[in-house]
N, C-alpha and C positions, 0 to 999 in steps of 0.2 A: 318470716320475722314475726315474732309478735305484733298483734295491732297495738291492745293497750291496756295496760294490768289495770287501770281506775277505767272501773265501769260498774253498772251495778250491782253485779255479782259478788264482786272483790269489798269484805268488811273490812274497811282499812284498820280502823284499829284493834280487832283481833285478831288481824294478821299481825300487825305491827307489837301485839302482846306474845306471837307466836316469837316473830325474830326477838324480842328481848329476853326469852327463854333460851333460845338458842346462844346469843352472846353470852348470857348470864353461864350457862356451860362452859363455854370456851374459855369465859373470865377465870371461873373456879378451877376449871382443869389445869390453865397454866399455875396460878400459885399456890395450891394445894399439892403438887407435883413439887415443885420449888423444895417446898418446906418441908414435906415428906422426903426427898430423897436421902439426906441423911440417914434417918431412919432404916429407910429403905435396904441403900446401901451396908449398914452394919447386919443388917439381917441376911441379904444374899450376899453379901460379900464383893470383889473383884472391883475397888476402888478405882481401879485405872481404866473400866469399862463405866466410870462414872457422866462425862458428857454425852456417850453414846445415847443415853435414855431421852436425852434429849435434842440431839443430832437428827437420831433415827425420825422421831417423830416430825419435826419441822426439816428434814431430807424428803419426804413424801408430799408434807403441804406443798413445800417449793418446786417439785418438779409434777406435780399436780394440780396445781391452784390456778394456772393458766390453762389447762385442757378444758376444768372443769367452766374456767369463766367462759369459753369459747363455747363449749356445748350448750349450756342455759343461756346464749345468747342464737343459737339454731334451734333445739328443743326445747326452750322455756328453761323457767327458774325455779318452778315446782318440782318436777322430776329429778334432777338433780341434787335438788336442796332437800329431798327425801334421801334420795339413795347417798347420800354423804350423813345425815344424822343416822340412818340404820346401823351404816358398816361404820361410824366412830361409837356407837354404842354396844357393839359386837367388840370391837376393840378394847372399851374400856372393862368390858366385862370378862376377857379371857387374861389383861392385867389386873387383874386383883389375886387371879390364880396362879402368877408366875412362880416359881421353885426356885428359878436362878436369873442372872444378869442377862442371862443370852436369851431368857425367853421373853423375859421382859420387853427388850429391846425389840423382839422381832414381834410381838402384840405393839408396841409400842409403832411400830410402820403401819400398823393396819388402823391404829386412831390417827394417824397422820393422814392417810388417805383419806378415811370420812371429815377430818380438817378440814382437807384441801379444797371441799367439796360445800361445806357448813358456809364457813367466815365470809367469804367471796361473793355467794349467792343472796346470802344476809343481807348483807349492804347495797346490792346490786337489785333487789327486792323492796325496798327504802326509795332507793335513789329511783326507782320507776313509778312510784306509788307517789310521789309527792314533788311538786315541782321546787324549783332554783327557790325559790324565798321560804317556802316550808321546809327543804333537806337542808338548810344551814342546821336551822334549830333542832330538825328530827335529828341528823346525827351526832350533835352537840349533847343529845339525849341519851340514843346510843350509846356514846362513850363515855357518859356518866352512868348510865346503867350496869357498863361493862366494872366500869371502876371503882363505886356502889357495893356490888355482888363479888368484886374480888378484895374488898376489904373480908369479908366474909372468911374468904380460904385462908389463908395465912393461919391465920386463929385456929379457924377448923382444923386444918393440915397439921398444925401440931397438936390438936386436942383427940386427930383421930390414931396419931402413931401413937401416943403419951399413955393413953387411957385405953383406945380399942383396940383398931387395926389399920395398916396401914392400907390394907384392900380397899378399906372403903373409901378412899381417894380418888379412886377409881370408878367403883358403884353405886358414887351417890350423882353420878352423871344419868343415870338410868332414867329414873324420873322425870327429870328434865327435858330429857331427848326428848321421853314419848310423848309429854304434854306440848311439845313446840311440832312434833308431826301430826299430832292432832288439830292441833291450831293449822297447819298450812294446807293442810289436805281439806280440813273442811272448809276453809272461808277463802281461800284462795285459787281466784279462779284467771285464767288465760288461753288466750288463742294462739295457735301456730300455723304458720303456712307452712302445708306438705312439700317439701322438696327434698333432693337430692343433697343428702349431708356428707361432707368431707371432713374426716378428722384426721389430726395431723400426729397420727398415734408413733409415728417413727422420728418428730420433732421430740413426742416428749421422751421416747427411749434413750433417743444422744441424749439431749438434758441429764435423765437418769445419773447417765454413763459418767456424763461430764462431772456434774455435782459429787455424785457418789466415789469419785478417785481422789480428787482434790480435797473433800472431807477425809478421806484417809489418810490422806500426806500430810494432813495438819493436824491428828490427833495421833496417827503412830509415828510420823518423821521426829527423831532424836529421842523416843521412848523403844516403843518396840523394836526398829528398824533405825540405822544409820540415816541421818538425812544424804548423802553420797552413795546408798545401796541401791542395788537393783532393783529392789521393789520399790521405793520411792520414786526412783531417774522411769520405772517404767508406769507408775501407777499416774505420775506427770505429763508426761506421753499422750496416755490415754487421754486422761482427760483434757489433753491441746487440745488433742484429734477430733476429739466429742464434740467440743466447743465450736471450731470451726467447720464441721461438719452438720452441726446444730443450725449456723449461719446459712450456709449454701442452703439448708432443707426450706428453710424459713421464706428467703430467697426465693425460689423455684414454687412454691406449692400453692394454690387456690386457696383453701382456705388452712394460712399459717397457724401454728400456737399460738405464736406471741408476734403480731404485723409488725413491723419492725418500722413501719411508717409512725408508729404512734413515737417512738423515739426521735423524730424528729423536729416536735414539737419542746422548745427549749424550757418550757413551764415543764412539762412531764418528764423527762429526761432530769432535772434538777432536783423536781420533789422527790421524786424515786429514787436518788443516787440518795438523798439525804435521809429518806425512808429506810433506805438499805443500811446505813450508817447507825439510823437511832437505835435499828431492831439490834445491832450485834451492841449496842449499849443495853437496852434494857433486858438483853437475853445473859449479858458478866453479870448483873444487878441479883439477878433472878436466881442463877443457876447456883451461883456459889458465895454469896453471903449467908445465907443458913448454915454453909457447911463452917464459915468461917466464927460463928457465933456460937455453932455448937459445940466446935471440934476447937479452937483457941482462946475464946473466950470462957467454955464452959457452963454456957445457960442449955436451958431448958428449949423442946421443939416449941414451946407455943412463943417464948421471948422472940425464939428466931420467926419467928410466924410477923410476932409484932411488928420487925423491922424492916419487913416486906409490907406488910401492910398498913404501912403511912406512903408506901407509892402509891400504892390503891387507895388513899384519901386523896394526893394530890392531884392524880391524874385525874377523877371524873371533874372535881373545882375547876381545872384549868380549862380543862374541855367544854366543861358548860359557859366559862370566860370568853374562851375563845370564839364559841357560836353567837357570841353577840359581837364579841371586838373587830371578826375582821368584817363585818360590815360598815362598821367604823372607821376602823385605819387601813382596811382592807386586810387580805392576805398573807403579805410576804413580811409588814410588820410584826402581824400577829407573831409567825413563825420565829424571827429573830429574836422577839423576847424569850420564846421557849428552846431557844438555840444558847442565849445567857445562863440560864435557869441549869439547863444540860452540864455547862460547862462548871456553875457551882459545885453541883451535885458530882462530878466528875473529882473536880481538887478535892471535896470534904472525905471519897473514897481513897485518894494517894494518901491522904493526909490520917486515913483509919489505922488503929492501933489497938490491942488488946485491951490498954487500959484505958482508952477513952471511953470504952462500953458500946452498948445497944443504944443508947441513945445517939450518941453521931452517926452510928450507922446509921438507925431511921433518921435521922435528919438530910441526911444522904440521898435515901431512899425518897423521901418526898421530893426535894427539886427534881432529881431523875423521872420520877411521877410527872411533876407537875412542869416540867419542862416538855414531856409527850404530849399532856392535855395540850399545849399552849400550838406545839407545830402538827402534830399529826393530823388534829383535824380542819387545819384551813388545807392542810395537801391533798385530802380526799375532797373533800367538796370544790378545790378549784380544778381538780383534774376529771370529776367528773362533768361539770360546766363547761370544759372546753371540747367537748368530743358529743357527736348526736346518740341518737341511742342504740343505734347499730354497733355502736363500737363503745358504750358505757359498761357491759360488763366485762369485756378484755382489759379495759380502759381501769378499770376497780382492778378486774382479776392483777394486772400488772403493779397494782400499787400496795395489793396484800403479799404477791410474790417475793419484791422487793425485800418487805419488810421478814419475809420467812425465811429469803435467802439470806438476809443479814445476822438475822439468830441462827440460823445454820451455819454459817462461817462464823459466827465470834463465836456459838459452842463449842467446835469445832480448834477455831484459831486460839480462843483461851483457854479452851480446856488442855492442849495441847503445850503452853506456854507453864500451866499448872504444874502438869506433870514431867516437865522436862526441869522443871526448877526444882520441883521436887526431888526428881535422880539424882541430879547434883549434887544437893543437898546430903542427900543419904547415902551416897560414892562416900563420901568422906568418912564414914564409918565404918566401912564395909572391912576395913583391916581387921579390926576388931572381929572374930566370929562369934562373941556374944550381943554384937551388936550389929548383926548383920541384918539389913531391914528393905522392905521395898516399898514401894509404891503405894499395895493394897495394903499391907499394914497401919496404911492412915487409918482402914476401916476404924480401927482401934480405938480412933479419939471421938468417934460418932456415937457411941455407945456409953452414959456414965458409969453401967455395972464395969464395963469391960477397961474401961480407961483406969480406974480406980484402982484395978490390979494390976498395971503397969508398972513398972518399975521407975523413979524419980528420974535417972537417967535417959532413960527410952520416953517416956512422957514430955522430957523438953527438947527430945532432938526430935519428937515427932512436931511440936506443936511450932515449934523454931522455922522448920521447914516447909510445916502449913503457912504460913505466917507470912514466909519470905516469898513463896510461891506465889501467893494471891495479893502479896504487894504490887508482884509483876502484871499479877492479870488487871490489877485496879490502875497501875500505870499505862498499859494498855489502853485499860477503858479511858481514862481520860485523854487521849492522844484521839481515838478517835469521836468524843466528843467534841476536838477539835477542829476536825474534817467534818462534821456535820454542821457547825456553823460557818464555813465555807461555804459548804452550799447553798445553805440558806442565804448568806449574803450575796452570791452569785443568781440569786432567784427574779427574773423579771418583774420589775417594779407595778403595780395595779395599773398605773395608764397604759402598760405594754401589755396589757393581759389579752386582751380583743384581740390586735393584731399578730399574736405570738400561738393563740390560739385557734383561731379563727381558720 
């Protein structure tokens, strides 16, 4: 085990400048990516490989991000917390050179795995450097710093498709990386006791397996493949099989991915079921409001930038709110306010329409923000309060999982709701063979040269369809905005926290 990362050796605060580099990455690359993909997407084309870019990438975090917590909790948090910013900035740098959707998507795995590897050890690096009354505030910090630096992207993100390139979306991670390996290599120092390490490499392989069928079944069932076809009824299968096979592995092995004892603790279990809920909200927010402000409403990549980022105004306010409040009202209050806030932001997107504009969107967008400020951070810092330090970085790793698996399945499960509406939609023309039109010819409305030359006809049955499509994915997100304040309302009250944790 490690003895104890604060000793003299360890500069706390330019490590601690080291991880806010690193966050500061992570912040940029999720909404710069966002706001870029339209672009993106008209440039390479094949619109209905549109979630995949974002699947792919948080498919690797989620079936990663518990190996990784597990290993920095046998081999330290340094080595690790290296070798995940190396291989995400080898990734970001062979995405800038992608040619098509398929290659994108497969660089796009390889910064998912240095992801998996980044975010986890970050916070887990925090949470050992500072005790219970300094880590409220330090990660109150954190995730104002996160949300601070990602007001940033959005703007960027359409200023770098608009004006330069959309590469550099990707390569401006570069710097970044190398100045936070700089920082943790040199001021960051720790001990390990030599032992006999078990990893539980065939835990995360089922995982993989599991994840990676189920993702399939929910972005090609009723697009590519019949949901009643054999690829589905068998791609289902697998991933039971995986699943419960995952179970028994976990079960049986010395040292598990993911100890399945920690789920039995009714605070982590809660916060993580609601973690998992928020992420597949704030991953619909992300993924496809740009595409909807570019491609129906007809602005500009920086407008759409904009209305991404008034979440990234809300979320670090709330978050820095929150780091004082639930010392206050405690924890699980905290969260319920930001389970309301959820829920607004949830109606104001059913209730989003062409001509309301950019602005309801970002209005939208900010309680979604600042609904995360409000719960995400009393769930990390009670979850890691309840567990010794043996078990605080699985204990993290399990609550960024969570939250990756959840944007993995709403990518996944809305993207997939997108384009099944989508078909629909554009079945109904298909008599017509001047009007015969698919899926990826949505590219069409991402592009102003390329939409302009559309024909009036084809312009409103494409935009009609975007329209109707992503009313469903925002009915969606509000539905499970409403499962998320479930659980939050089901979360053990402050006096039960000792006993529940303990």
């Amino acid at each position: 085990m490690l003895i104890s990362i604060r000793n003299k050796k360890t500069y706390r605060p330019l490590v601690l400048t080291a991880i806010i580099l690193s966050m500061f990455m992570a912040a940029i690359e999720g909404t710069i990516v966002s706001t870029a993909m339209p672009g993106i997407v008209s440039e390479l084309g094949s619109f209905s490989l549109f979630s995949w870019v974002f699947s792919s990438y948080l498919l690797m975090q989620a079936v990663t991000i518990l190996i990784f917590g597990k290993l920095s909790d046998l081999f330290g948090r340094k080595p690790i917390f290296i070798f995940g910013v190396v291989v995400f900035l080898i990734g970001s740098f062979l995405c800038g050179y992608a040619q098509s959707m398929e290659q994108l998507i497969l660089f796009r795995f390889m910064q998912g795995l240095g992801a998996g590897a980044v975010q986890p050890i970050a916070l887990t690096i925090v949470g050992d450097m500072y005790s219970v009354e300094e880590r409220s505030k330090i990660q109150g910090y954190l995730a104002s710093v996160w949300g601070i630096s990602a007001v940033i992207g959005p703007a960027l993100g359409g200023i770098f498709v608009q004006y330069i390139d959309w590469a550099w979306v990707f390569w401006m991670n570069i710097p970044l990386g190398l100045l936070s390996l700089c920082g943790v290599m040199m001021f960051l120092h720790e001990k390990t006791e030599q032992k006999k390490q078990v990893i539980d490499y065939k835990g995360a392989f089922l995982l993989f397996i599991s994840i990676t069928s189920f993702m399939l079944v929910l972005i090609e069932g009723g697009v590519r493949w019949d949901w009643l076809s054999l690829p589905i009824v068998g791609l289902t299968i697998i991933g039971g099989g995986g699943l419960v096979l995952f179970i028994i592995q976990e079960k049986r092995i010395v040292e598990p991915m993911m100890p399945l004892e920690i789920w039995k603790y009714r605070l982590i279990l809660l916060a993580n079921a609601a973690t998992c809920t928020s992420g597949m909200i704030i991953i619909g927010v992300s993924s496809f409001l740009p595409t909807f402000v570019q491609g129906v409403m007809e602005e500009t990549p920086i407008v759409a930038g904009f209305t991404l980022t008034t979440m990234s105004i809300g979320w670090p306010i709330a978050s820095t709110i929150a780091g004082k409040l639930q010392l206050k009202i405690g924890y699980r209050n905290t969260a319920l306010f930001g389970g309301v806030l959820l829920l607004i932001g949830g109606l104001l997107f059913v209730l989003l329409t062409p001509e309301r504009g950019p602005l309801w969107a970002g209005a939208g967008s900010f309680f979604i923000g600042a609904g995360m400020g409000l719960s995400s951070t009393p769930f990390l810092v009670a979850i890691q309060s309840s567990v010794d330090w043996k078990m605080r970085g699985i204990a993290t790793a399990s609550n960024m999982f969570m939250r990756i698996l959840g944007s993995s399945i709403g990518a996944a499960l809305l993207g997939s709701i997108l384009n099944s509406r989508l078909k629909e939609h554009l079945i109904a023309y298909q008599d017509d063979p001047e009007q015969s039109l698919t899926i990826d010819q949505a590219n069409l409305l991402l592009d102003a040269e390329k939409r302009s030359n559309l024909a009036e006809e084809t312009l409103t049955i494409l935009q009609d369809g975007l329209t109707l499509s992503l009313k469903s994915v925002y009915m969606g997100l509000s539905i499970i905005a409403i499962i998320t304040f479930v659980f939050i309302i089901l979360l053990p009250k402050n006096k039960d926290e000792k006993s529940e944790t303990s």
